[in-house]
Every structure is written in C-alpha cells, then in structure tokens.
C-alpha positions in Angstrom: 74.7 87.4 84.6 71.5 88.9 83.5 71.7 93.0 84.5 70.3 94.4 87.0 68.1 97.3 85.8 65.5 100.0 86.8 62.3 98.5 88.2 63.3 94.9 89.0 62.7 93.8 92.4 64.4 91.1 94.9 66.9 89.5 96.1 69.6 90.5 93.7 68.6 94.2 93.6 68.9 94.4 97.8 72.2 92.8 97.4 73.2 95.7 95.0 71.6 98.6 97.3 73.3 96.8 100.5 76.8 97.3 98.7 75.9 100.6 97.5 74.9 101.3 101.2 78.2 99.9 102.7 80.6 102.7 100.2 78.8 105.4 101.1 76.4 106.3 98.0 72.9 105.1 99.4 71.1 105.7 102.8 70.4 102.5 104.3 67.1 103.5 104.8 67.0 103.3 100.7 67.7 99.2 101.0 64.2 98.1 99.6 64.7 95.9 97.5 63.5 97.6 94.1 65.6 99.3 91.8 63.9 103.0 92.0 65.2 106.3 91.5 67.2 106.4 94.5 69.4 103.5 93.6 69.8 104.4 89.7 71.6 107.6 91.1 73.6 105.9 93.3 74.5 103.7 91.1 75.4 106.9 88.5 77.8 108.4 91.6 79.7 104.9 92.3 80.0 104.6 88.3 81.6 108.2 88.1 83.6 107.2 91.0 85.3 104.2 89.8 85.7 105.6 86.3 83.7 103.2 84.6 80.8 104.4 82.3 77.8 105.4 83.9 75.0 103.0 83.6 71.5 102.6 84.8 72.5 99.0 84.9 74.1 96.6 87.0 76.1 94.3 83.9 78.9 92.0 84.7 81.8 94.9 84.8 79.6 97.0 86.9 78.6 94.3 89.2 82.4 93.2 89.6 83.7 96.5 90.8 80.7 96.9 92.9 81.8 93.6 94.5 85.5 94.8 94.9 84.7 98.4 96.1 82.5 96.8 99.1 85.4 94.8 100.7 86.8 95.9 103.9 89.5 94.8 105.3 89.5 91.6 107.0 86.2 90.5 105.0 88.2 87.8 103.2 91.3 85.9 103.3 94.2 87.6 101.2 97.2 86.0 99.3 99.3 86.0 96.2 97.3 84.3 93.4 96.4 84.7 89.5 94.2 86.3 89.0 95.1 88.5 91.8 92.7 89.3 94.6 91.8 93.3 94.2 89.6 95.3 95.8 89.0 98.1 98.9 90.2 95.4 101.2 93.9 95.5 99.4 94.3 99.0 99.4 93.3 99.1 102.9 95.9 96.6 103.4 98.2 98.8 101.4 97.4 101.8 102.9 98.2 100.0 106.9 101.6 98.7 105.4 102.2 101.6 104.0 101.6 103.8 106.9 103.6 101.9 109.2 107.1 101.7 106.7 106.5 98.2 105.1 105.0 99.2 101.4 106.6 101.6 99.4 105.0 100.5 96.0 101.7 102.4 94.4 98.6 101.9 96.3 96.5 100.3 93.4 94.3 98.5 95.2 95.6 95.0 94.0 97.1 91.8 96.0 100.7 91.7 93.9 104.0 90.6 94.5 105.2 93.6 95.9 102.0 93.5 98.1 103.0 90.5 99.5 106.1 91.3 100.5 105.9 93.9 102.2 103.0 91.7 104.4 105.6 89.0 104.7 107.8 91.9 106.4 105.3 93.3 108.6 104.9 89.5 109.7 108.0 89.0 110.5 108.5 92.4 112.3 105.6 91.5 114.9 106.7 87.9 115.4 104.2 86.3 113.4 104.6 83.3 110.9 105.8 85.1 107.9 103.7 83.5 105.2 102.2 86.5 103.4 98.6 85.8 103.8 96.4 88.0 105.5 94.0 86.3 107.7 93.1 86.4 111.3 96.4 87.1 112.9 97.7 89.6 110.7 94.2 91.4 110.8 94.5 91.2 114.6 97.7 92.7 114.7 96.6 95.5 112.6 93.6 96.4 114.8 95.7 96.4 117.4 97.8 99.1 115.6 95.2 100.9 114.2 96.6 103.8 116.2 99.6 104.2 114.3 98.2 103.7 110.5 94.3 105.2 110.7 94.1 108.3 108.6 97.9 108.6 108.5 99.7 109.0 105.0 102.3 106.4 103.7 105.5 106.8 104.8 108.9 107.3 102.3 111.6 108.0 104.1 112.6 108.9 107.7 109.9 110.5 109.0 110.8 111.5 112.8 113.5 113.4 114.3 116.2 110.5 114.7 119.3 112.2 115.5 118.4 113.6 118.6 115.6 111.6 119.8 118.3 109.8 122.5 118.7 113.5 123.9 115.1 113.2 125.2 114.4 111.0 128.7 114.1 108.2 126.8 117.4 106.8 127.8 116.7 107.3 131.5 113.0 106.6 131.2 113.2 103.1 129.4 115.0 99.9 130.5 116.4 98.1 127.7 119.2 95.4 127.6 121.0 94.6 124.2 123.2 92.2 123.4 124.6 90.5 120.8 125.8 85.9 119.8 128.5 87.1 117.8 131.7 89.2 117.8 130.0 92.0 115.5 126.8 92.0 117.3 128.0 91.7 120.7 130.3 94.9 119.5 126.8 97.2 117.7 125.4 96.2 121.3 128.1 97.6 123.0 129.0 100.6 121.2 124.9 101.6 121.3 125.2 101.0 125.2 128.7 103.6 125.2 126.5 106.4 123.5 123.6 105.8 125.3 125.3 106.4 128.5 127.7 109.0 126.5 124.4 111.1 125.9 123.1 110.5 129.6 124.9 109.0 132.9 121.4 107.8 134.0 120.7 105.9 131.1 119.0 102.6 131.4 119.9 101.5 128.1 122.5 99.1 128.1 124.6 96.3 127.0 124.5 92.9 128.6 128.3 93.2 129.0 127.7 96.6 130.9 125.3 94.9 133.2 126.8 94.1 137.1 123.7 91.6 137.2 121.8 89.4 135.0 118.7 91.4 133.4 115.3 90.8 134.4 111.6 90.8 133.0 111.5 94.5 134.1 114.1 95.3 131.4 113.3 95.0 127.5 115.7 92.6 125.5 116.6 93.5 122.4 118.9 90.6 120.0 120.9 91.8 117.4 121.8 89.4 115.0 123.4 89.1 111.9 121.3 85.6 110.4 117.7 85.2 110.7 118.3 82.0 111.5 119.4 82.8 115.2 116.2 84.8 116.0 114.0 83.3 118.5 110.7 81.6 116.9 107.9 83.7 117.6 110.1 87.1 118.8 109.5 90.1 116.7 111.9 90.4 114.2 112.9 93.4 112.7 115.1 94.5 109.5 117.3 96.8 109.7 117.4 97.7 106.2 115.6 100.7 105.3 117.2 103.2 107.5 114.1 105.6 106.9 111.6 103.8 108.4 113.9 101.7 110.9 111.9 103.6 113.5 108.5 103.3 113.1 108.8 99.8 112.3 111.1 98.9 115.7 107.7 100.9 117.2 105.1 98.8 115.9 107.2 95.5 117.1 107.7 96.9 120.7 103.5 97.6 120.9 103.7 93.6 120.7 106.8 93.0 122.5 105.3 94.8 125.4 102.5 92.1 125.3 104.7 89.1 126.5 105.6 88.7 130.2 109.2 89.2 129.3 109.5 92.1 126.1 111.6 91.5 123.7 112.3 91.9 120.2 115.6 91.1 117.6 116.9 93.2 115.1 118.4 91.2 111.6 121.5 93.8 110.6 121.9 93.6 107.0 125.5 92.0 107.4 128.5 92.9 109.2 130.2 95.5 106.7 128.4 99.1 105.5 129.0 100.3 102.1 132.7 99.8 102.2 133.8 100.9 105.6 136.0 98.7 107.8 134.4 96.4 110.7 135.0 99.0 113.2 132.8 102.0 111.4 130.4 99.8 109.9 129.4 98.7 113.5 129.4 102.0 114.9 127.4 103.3 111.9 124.7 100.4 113.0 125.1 101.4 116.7 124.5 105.0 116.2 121.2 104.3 113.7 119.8 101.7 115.7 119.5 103.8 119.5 118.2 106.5 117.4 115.5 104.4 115.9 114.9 102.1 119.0 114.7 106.1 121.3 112.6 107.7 118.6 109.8 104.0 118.7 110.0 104.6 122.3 109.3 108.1 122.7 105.8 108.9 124.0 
C-alpha cells in the first residue's frame, strides 16, 4: 500500500483516524478525514505504544498493527490458523479465559495452540460444542459472564478459600443431588454427600443414594463421571483437573446450568486412582476437593 501521510485527505485517512479513535488516542470529534496535526500525534502515541518506530506515516507495518490493535472482541470470527489471527480481540479472549481458570499461558495477544485449548475447555465447561472457535456462542457466553472476568487479573492457582467454604450456609442454603454410573463415581458421590451432612445435619447436598425420594427440578444435578463419553450432550462439562481453579470454573458452568429448566452440570474426574493411593483414598481425596469447589462456585 501507498502510506498514508500528513496532508492527504479521504477515505483512507478517516479509516485511519476512526481506528485511532476506537484505542483511545484521537477525539472522535478529530475524525475529518485529513491527516492534520491532530492525527500525526496520535499516530506518534499509538506508535510509542506498540513499540514500533514512530512515524508520521501510515506504511504497511504501521497500518497492520493499527488494524490489529482496533479489534474487539467478538468483531471477527477466531480460530487456530497459519498465520495466526493476532490482535486486541485475542488478548481480550485471553484475558476472559484467563480470568475465569482456563488460560494459564502468556497473554501475547495471539490465537495459538495453547489459546485454543484453553477455548476448547471453557466450551466444554459451559456445555457448548467444543470446537475451539470463537464465534457467536462462545462470545454470548462470555458476555453473559462478563461479571466474573471484567477488570479481574488471571488466575494461577486456587484462588478462594476452599477448605472451609462448606462451613458457610451453603450446604443448607443450596439443593444439589450428585450421583454417580459407576462403582467409583457413585462412591466420590457418596462420600461428598457423608461430609456434607458431616459438616451440617441440615445439609441439602446430597447423594442420590441418600435420597428417600426421586430428586426434582428444584434440586441441581450434578454427574460425576469418569469418561467423557457418558456426559450428557449439551450439559456443562467440567474437568476436574486443575485442582486450583476447580472452583471458579464449576462457578461459571452453574451461571449456565441455572439457565435450563432442570440445572445441571457433570464433572469428568481425571480417572479413578490419585497419585498412587488406593481406590478408597483416591475417591475420598476427589470427594473432599470437589464439595469444596462446588460450596466455594456457590457461595454468594
């Protein structure tokens, strides 16, 4: 492209002043459509900005991180592809993700592998297909949790007070039902249901086993399962794995769970042994961390 340059007029030079306007360096009341005085400093500040070498000029490299800084987040469709997509738009992508326990990796602003699967888990975890491209869904689901990631740092470990979040009302204020398909499962449902009402008679989370009648839409169900391939097709699924942020992600599945007429959600354990303990302690290690992290994503 030809540059852009002090004194031209049009088209081309609004476009510029427009996406200088939309970061932040030009009043939009400066968008006329000639390159004065106004725009040549803004241009100065975004070039300091960005690192790149300030110019008076809008050339090719100038013009291509102009583009890439004026992105927001759901402006385009997002995906793994060479070259990779990069831009505000990513690390605002990165930033959500990161913010609610799914990206651990540095924020630099482009659409890699490790980008990708951290959206892939945050799909999954909200019940949506888990392709790992962001368009109007995932967006949608984002806005709607816009509570829980706006202005809020990334998080890198556990983050909230699990151990004794079940001491609070939670257990008496929320009802839950868990159950399990398989021996293992069925035995992390009922141990969590034993400490539950261990912690508080009144509890009102409980195993299906413990139940005297069948559960009804007034009581949240919560799967746990050992193979992905037993989770319910559009249920929110969530990974154990990642102990630290087991709680903040179980709380960002229940804001959706809560949608549906009936909630519920599953939880994928990462198998039915931890570290090298016996069946017995690696399901009541999994009990234990799990009501913690489902009491500390219910707590108000």
């Amino acid at each position: 492209m030809e540059p852009i340059k002090r004194n031209d007029t049009g088209a081309a030079v609004e476009d510029v002043q427009q996406r200088l306007c939309r970061i932040g360096h030009l009043d939009e009341a400066a968008v006329t459509g000639t390159f004065d005085e106004a725009t040549v400093r803004a241009l100065a500040a975004f070039c300091l900005e960005s690192s790149l070498p300030v110019s008076e000029e809008v050339t090719d490299k100038v013009w291509a991180a102009l583009v890439d800084a004026s992105y927001n987040l759901g402006d385009r469709t997002l995906y793994l592809r060479m070259p990779y997509f990069h831009g505000h738009d990513v690390l605002e992508l990165q930033q959500a993700l990161g913010a609610l326990g799914f990206f651990h990796g540095g924020q630099d602003a482009i659409f890699g592998a490790f980008t990708e699967e951290a959206l892939r888990r945050f799909q999954l975890n909200l019940g949506l297909p888990s392709d790992g491209i962001a368009g109007a869904y995932t967006y949608a689901a984002l806005r709607n949790l816009a509570h829980s990631w706006v202005g809020k740092e990334a998080t890198h470990g556990a983050t909230r007070h699990l151990g004794f979040a079940r001491a609070a009302d939670v257990l008496e204020s929320h009802a839950v039902c868990l159950f399990g398909t398989d021996e293992f499962s069925r035995s992390v449902a009922s141990r969590m249901s034993n400490l539950s009402l261990a912690t508080n008679p009144a509890s009102k989370i409980i195993s299906a086993d413990s139940l005297s009648v069948a559960p009804d839409s007034s009581m949240m169900l919560v799967h746990v399962l050992l193979s992905a391939e037993d989770a319910e097709v559009g249920v929110p699924l969530v990974s154990y794995e990642d102990e630290g942020t087991l709680g903040l992600r179980l709380e960002s599945a229940i804001d959706v769970a809560q949608d549906a007429p009936w909630p519920r959600l599953s939880v994928l354990l990462p198998g039915a042994m931890w570290l090298e303990a016996g069946p017995e302690r690696s399901a009541q290690h999994y009990a234990i961390t799990l009501l913690d992290a489902l009491c500390a994503a219910l707590q108000e």
